[in-house]
N, C-alpha and C positions, 0 to 999 in steps of 0.2 A: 519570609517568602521562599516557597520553593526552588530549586537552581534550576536552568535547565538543558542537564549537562548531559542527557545521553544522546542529542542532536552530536554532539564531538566522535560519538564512535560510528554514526551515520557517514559523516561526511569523510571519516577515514576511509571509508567502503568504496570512496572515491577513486582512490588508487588501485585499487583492485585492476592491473591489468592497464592502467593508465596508459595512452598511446603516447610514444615520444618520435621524434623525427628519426628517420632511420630509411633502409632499405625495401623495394616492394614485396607486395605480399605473395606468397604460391596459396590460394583458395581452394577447401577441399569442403564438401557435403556430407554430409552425417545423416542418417532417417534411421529410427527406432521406432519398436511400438508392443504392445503388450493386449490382448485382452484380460475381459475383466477375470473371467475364470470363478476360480473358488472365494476369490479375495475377499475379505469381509473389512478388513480398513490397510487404510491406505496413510505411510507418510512418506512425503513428498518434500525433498532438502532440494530448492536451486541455488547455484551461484553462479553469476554471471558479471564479469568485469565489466565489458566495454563493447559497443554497438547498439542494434536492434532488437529489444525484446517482447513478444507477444507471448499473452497467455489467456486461452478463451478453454470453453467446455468442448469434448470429445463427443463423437456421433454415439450414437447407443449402443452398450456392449463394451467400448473400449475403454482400458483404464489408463494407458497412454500413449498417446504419439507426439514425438519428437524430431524438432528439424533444426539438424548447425551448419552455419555455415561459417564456418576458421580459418584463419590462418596458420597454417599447419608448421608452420618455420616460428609461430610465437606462442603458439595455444595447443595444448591438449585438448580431446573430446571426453567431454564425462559423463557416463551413460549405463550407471551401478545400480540393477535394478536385485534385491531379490528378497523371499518371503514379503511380499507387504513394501518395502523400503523402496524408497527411487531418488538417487542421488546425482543431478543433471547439471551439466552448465560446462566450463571453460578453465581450466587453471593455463596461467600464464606460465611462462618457461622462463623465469628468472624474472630480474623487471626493468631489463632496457626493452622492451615491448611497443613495437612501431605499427601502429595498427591506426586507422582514420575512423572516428566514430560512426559512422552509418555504413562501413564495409560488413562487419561482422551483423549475424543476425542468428536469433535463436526463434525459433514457435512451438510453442507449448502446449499439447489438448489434455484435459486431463479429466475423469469420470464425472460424468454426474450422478452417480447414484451410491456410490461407493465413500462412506465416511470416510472425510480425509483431512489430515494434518497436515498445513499448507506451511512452510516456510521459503520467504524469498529474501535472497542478497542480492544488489547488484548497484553496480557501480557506474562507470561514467557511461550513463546508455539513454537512449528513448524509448523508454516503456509504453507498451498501450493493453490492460491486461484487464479483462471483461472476464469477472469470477461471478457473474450471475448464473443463479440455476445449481451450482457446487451440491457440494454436502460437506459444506467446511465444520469440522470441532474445533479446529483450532486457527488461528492466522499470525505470523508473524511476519512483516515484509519490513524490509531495513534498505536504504537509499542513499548514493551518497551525490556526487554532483552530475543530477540528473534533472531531465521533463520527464515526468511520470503522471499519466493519466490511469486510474483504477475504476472502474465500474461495475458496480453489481445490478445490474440489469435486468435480472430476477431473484425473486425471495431467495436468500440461502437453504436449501433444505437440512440443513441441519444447526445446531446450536452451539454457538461459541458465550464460552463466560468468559474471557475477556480477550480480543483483540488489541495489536500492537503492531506501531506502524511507527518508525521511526524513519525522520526523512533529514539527510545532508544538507547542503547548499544548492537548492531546487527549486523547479515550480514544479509545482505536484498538485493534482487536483484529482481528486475523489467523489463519486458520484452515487448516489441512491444508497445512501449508508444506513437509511431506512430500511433496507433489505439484509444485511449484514447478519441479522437478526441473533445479534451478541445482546449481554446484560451489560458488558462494559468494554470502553476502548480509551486504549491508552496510547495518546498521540503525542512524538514530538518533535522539532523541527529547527534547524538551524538557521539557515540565511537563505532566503529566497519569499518567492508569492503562494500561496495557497492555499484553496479554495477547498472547504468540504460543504457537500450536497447533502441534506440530509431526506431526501424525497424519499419512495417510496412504501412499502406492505408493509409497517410496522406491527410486528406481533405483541413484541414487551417496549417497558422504558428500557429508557437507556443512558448510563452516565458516561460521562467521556470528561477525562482527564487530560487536560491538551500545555503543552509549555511551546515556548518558541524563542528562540533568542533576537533574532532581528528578519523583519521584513512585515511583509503586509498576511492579513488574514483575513478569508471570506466567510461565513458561516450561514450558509443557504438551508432553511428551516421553514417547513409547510406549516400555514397559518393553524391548520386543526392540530397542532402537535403544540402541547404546553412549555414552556420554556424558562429554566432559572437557571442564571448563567451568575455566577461570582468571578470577580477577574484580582488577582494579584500582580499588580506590575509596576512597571517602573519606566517613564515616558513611554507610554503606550496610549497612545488617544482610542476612542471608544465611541463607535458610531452605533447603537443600539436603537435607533427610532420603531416605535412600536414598544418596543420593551420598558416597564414601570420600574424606577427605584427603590428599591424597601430597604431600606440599611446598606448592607456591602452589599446586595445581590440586586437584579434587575429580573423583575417576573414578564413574563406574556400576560394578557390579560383574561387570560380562559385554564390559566396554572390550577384553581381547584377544579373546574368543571373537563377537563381535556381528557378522552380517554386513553391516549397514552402521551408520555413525559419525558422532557431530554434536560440532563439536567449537568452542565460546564462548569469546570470550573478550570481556568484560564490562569497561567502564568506564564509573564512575558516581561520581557528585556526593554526591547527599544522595537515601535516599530508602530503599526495601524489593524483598529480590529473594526472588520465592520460587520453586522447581523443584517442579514437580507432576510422579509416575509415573502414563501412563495405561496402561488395557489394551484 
């Protein structure tokens, strides 16, 4: 059985900036921003410890705009943009860092039209980050104890061969990853609830590699989309209704005739996995 041990370096990301009891904060504003210009790709590094974090698509023309709001007695602004590169977010100032999680906040816009290399870190915050519409090539987003909601809310215009999403001690829940329009994603997760939506414009199949150590798992998956799912675990109960048994693997009933295919294979620790049919 697979281990599934890189949920340990997610939930490390937790600390990043981690708020402890301490002294009040002096709050200072940040706004950047860039047209698109000549640019022809784009990669884009965030990290972010601790607070409020958005990230949605930019108005037309612009490749980005950025808003922090810090505390300037515990955090740096990071705001290193050049040739193509943009490297955004918060380093902490040592790490007795006294900050209350919903004070600090970052927003993110970032091109839609401009092919781009998305990486995200961030640590003990509230995500709410609507990458529909992008032109993502690549995606890595890394989580540590955090609520994170991710939505792709329209087709990605560009194509990813394999996304990566590692997530801490979280609820995280992901939506319309049917638009994602990756060939593979490699998901995995520590301790907490979480729910991936597989709705939306699906162009290709798509395999997805998922581990989890302990907690519950949702896996929301539209009835026209074919489905084989193999699970490797160990006290993991398995609510699959709708889904047929064929040896180690459990098919959808439309697996040869579907025209396109999502196909899991699951390894998990301790915890609940349950498959929902949507329409």
């Amino acid at each position: 059985m697979r281990r599934a041990s890189r949920w340990l370096t997610a939930i490390a990301l937790g600390l990043l900036g981690a708020p402890l009891p301490g002294a009040a904060q002096d709050w200072e504003t940040l706004s950047a921003s860039r047209r698109e210009g000549q640019v022809r790709a784009f990669d884009v590094r965030v990290r972010y410890g601790v607070g409020r974090f958005q990230v949605r698509p930019a108005e037309s023309g612009v490749l980005y705009d950025v808003r922090l709001r810090y505390d300037k007695d515990n955090f740096d602004p990071v705001v290193d943009y050049d040739d193509g590169r943009l490297e955004v977010g918060t380093d902490a100032r040592g790490r007795n860092v006294n900050v209350k999680e919903d004070d600090g906040e970052m927003i993110l816009q970032l091109s839609r039209d401009v092919p781009t290399e998305l990486v995200l870190e961030f640590g003990a915050v509230r995500a709410n980050l609507d990458l529909g519409g992008l032109t993502l090539t690549e995606l890595d987003l890394q989580t540590g104890a955090s609520e994170s909601t991710v939505d792709f809310s329209a087709p990605n215009r560009g194509r990813i061969r394999t996304a990566e999403m590692q997530v801490g001690a979280a609820d995280f829940t992901a939506r319309n990853l049917g638009n994602l329009n990756a060939d593979r994603l490699d998901f995995s997760a520590g301790v907490g609830e979480v729910v991936l939506d597989f709705g939306g414009a699906w162009e290709r199949d798509m395999q997805v590699d998922l581990s989890m150590g302990l907690g519950s798992l949702e896996l929301h998956i539209p009835e026209g989309i074919g489905v084989r799912l193999t699970k490797d675990s160990f006290l993991t109960s398995l609510d699959a209704s709708g889904l047929v048994k064929d040896g180690d693997d459990w098919y959808s009933r439309n697996w040869d005739a579907a025209d396109r295919r999502l196909s899991i294979d699951i390894d998990a620790a301790f915890g609940s996995i349950r498959v929902v049919q949507t329409r």
